[in-house]
Every structure is written in structure tokens, then in C-alpha cells.
C-alpha positions as CSV (number, residue, x, y, z in Angstrom):
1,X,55.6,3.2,12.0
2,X,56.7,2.1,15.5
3,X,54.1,0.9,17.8
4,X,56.2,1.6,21.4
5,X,56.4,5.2,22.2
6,X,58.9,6.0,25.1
7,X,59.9,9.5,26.6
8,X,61.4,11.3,29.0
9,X,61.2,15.0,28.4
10,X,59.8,17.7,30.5
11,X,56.4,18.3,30.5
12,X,54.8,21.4,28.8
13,X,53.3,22.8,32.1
14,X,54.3,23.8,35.8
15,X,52.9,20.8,38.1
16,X,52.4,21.8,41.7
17,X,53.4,18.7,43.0
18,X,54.5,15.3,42.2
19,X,50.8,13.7,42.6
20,X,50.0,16.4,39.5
21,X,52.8,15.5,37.7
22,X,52.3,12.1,38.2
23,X,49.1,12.3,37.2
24,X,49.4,14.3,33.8
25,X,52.2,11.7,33.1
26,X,49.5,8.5,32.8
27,X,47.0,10.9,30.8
28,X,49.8,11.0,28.6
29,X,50.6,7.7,28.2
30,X,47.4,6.3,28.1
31,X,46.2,8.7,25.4
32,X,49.6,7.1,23.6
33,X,48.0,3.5,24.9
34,X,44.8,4.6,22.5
35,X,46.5,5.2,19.8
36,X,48.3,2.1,19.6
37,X,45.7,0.3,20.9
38,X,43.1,1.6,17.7
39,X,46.1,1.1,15.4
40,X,46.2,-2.6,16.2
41,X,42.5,-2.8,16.1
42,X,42.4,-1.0,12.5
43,X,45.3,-3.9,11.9
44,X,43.7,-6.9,12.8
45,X,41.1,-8.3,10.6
46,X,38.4,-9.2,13.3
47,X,38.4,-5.9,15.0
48,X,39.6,-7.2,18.9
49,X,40.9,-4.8,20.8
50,X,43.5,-5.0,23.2
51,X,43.0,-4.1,26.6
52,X,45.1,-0.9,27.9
53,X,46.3,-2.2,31.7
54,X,47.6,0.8,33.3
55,X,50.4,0.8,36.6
56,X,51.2,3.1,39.5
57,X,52.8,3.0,42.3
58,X,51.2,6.2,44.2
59,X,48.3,5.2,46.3
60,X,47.2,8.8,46.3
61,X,46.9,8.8,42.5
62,X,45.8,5.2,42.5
63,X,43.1,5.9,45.5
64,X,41.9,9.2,43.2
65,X,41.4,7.5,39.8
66,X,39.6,4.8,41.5
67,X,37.4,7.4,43.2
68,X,38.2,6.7,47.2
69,X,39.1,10.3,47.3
70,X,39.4,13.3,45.3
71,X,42.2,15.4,45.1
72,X,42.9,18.6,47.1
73,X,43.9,20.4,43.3
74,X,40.9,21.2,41.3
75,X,42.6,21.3,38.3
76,X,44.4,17.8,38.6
77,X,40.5,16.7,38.8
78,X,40.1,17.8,36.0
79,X,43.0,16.4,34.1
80,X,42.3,13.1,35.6
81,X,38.3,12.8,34.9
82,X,38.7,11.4,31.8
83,X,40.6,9.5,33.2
84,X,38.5,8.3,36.1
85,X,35.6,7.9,33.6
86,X,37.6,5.6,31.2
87,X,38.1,2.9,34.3
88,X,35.1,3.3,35.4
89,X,33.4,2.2,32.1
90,X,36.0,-0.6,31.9
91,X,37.7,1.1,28.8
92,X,41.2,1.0,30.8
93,X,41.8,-0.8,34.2
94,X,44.4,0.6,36.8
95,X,46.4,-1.6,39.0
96,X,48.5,-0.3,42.2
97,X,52.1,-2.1,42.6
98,X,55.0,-1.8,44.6
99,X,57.6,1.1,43.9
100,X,60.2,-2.1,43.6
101,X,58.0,-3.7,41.2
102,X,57.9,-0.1,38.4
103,X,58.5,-1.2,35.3
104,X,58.5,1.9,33.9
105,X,61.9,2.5,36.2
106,X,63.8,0.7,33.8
107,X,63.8,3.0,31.5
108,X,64.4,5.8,34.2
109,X,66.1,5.2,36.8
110,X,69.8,3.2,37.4
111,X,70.1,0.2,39.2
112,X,66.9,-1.2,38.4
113,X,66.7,-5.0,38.1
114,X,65.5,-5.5,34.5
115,X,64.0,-8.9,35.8
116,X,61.0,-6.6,36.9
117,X,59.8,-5.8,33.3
118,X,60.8,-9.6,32.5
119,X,58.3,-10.8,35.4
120,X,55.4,-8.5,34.1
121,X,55.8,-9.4,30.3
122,X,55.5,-12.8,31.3
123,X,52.4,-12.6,33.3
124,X,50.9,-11.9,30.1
């Protein structure tokens, strides 16, 4: 089994805008976050769980999931309330950054300075 789980497909629905499809993207990964994260807990002999840190670098998804506003699509409310309820009970936390500072663009996007993903890992 391999822990890291990286795509870049199509998703399996029609998104009405970037914000949506933004948004369905994290729900994704983050439900992929849960499953690694349980399968190290169901690894490790004490039971500590490792904290799922998610990223973005849309303020209006960042501003929605933290509950400043709510999104004009009813249906992207209801993709993201799980979501919403998950960092609000402190299961997941949510952290806005610069669109320079994506480390998910590496594995994207051309030209990306790798030193991005290198300066995040070593936060850690």
C-alpha cells in the first residue's frame, strides 16, 4: 500500500465555476487525508493521530469554510458543510497562502520553483 495519493483527472461532475470546483477538489483530498491519516493511526501502537493541515489559496473558499460568508451556490454549501463542520470541531484546520506559495502547483503547473514544497516540509 502507498500512503501518498496524487491525481489529476477530471472530476466526475460539471462545476459551475472555479470556486465549486475548487471546492469539491479539497473534499476530495481531505476525505484521501482521512484515510491515510486512520491508516497511520491503525499503524502506530499508541493510537496518535496526525493532524490533517489543509491549504488554499482562494480567499472566497478560504472565507466560506471558515464561515465569513456563505456561498452564492447552494449546492457547493452543501458539498462543503462537512467540510465546514470538520474545522470547526478542530478535526482539520485550514490555512490561506499565497498563490506563489501552492505547493500543490508542483505537481500541476510548469515553472514552479520546487523550493516551495521544500520550505513547507520543512516547517514541519
Amino acid at each position: 500500500m502507498n500512503p501518498i495519493v496524487w491525481k489529476s483527472l477530471k472530476i466526475e461532475r460539471v462545476c459551475q465555476s472555479a470556486l465549486a470546483a475548487e471546492g469539491l477538489g479539497l473534499v476530495k483530498a481531505v476525505d484521501h487525508a482521512i484515510f491515510i491519516q486512520q491508516t497511520l493511526k491503525n499503524m502506530d501502537g499508541n493510537g496518535q493521530i496526525i493532524p490533517i493541515q489543509c491549504f488554499t489559496d482562494s480567499k472566497s473558499l478560504y472565507e466560506i469554510l471558515v464561515r465569513t460568508r456563505d456561498p452564492e451556490e447552494k449546492k457547493l454549501l452543501c458539498i462543503l458543510a462537512p467540510l465546514r463542520d470538520s474545522i470547526e470541531r478542530k478535526e482539520i484546520s485550514i490555512q490561506r497562502i499565497g498563490t506563489k506559495d501552492m505547493p500543490a502547483d508542483i505537481l500541476t503547473k510548469r515553472g514552479v520553483n520546487s523550493k516551495v514544497l521544500r520550505l513547507h516540509l520543512d516547517n514541519e
